[in-house]
C-alpha positions as CSV (number, residue, x, y, z in Angstrom):
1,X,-4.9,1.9,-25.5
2,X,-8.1,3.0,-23.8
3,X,-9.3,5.7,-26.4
4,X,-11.6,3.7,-29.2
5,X,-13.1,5.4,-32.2
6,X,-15.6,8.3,-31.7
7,X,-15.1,8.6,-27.9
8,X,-15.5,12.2,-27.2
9,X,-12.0,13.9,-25.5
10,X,-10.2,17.0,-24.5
11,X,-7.2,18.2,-25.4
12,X,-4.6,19.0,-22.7
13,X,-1.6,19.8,-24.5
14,X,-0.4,20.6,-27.9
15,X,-1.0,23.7,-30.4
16,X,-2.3,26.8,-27.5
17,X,-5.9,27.3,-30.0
18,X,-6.2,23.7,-29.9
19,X,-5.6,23.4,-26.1
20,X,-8.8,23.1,-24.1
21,X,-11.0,21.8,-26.8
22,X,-13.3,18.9,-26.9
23,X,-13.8,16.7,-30.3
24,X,-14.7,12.9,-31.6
25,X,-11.5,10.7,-31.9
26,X,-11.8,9.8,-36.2
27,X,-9.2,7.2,-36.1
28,X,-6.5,5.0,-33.8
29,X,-3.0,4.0,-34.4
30,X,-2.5,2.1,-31.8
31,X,1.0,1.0,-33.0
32,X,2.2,4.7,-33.1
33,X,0.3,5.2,-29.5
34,X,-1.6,8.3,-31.9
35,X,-4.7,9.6,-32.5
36,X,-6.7,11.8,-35.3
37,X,-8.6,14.1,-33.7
38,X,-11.9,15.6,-36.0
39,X,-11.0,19.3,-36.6
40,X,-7.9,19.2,-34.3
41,X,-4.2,20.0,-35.3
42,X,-4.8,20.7,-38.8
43,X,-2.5,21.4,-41.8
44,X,-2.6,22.9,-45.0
45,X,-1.1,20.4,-47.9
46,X,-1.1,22.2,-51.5
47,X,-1.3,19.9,-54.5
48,X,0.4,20.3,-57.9
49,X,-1.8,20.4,-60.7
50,X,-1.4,17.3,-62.8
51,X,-2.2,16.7,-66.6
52,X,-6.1,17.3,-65.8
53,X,-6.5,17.9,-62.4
54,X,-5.8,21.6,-60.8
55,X,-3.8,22.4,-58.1
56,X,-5.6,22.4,-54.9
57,X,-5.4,24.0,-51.2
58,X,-6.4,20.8,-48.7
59,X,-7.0,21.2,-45.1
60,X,-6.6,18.1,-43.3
61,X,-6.3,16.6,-39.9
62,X,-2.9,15.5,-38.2
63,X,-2.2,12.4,-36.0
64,X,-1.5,13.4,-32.2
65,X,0.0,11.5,-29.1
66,X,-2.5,9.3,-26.9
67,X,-1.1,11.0,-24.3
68,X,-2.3,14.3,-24.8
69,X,-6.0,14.2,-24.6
70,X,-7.8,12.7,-21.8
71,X,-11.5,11.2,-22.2
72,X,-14.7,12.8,-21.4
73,X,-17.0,10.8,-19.1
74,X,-20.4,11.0,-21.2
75,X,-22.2,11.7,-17.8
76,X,-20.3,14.5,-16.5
77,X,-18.9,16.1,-19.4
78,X,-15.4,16.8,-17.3
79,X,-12.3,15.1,-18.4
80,X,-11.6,11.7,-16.2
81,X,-9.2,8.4,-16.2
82,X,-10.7,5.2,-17.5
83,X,-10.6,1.8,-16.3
84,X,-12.0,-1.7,-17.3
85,X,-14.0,-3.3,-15.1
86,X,-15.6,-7.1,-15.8
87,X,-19.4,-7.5,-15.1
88,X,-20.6,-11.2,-14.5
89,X,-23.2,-11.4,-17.3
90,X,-22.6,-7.8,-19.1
91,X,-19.3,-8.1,-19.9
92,X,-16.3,-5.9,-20.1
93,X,-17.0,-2.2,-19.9
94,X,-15.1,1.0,-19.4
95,X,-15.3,2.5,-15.9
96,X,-14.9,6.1,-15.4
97,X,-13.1,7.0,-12.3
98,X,-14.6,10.0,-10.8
99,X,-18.1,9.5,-11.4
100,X,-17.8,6.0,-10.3
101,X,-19.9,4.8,-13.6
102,X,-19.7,2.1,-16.4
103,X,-21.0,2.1,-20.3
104,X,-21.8,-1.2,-21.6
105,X,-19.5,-1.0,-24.9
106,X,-22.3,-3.2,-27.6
107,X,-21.5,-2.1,-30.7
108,X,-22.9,1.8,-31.0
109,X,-25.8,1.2,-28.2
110,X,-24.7,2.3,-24.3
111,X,-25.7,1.1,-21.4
112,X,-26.1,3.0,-18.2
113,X,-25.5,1.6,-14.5
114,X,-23.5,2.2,-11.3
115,X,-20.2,0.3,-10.1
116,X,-20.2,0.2,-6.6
């Protein structure tokens, strides 16, 4: 799976108020092939009150298919495929197709340069 934790994506299908928003990616199952997407597909879950705890009304965040959000390149902001691409010295980065550039993935720290 090419989607890593707090990549920024779109949605492209699912719930029609959800469709067409972008959000940070919160966690990966990447047995499932599923996603938790902040502040996307959410449910409401009641709890029972129990011996001294009162009933509650909690709004959370489902899982979601891989396959319905696309990334968004960081330098164009437009939704794009992703591929990886090995640098001699740098490593292995993630290439963005359509704007023909790579981010160095170090830890939080990105690195910009061209892939010709």
């Amino acid at each position: 799976m090419k989607i890593r934790t707090w990549d920024k994506v779109i949605i492209m299908s699912g719930k029609e108020k959800d469709r067409g928003q972008q959000a940070e990616v919160l966690k990966v199952f990447v047995d499932d092939n599923k996603i938790i997407v902040k502040w996307i597909n959410i449910a409401t879950r009641h709890i029972k009150k129990q011996w001294i705890n009162p009933w509650q009304i909690i709004k959370m965040e489902k899982a979601i298919n891989a396959s319905n959000v696309m990334l968004v390149c960081p330098f164009t902001n437009k939704p794009t495929r992703v591929g990886y691409v090995k640098i001699e010295e740098k490593g292995k980065t993630k290439k963005f197709r359509f704007s023909k550039r790579a981010v160095k993935e170090n830890g939080w720290e990105s690195k910009k340069f061209i892939i010709k």
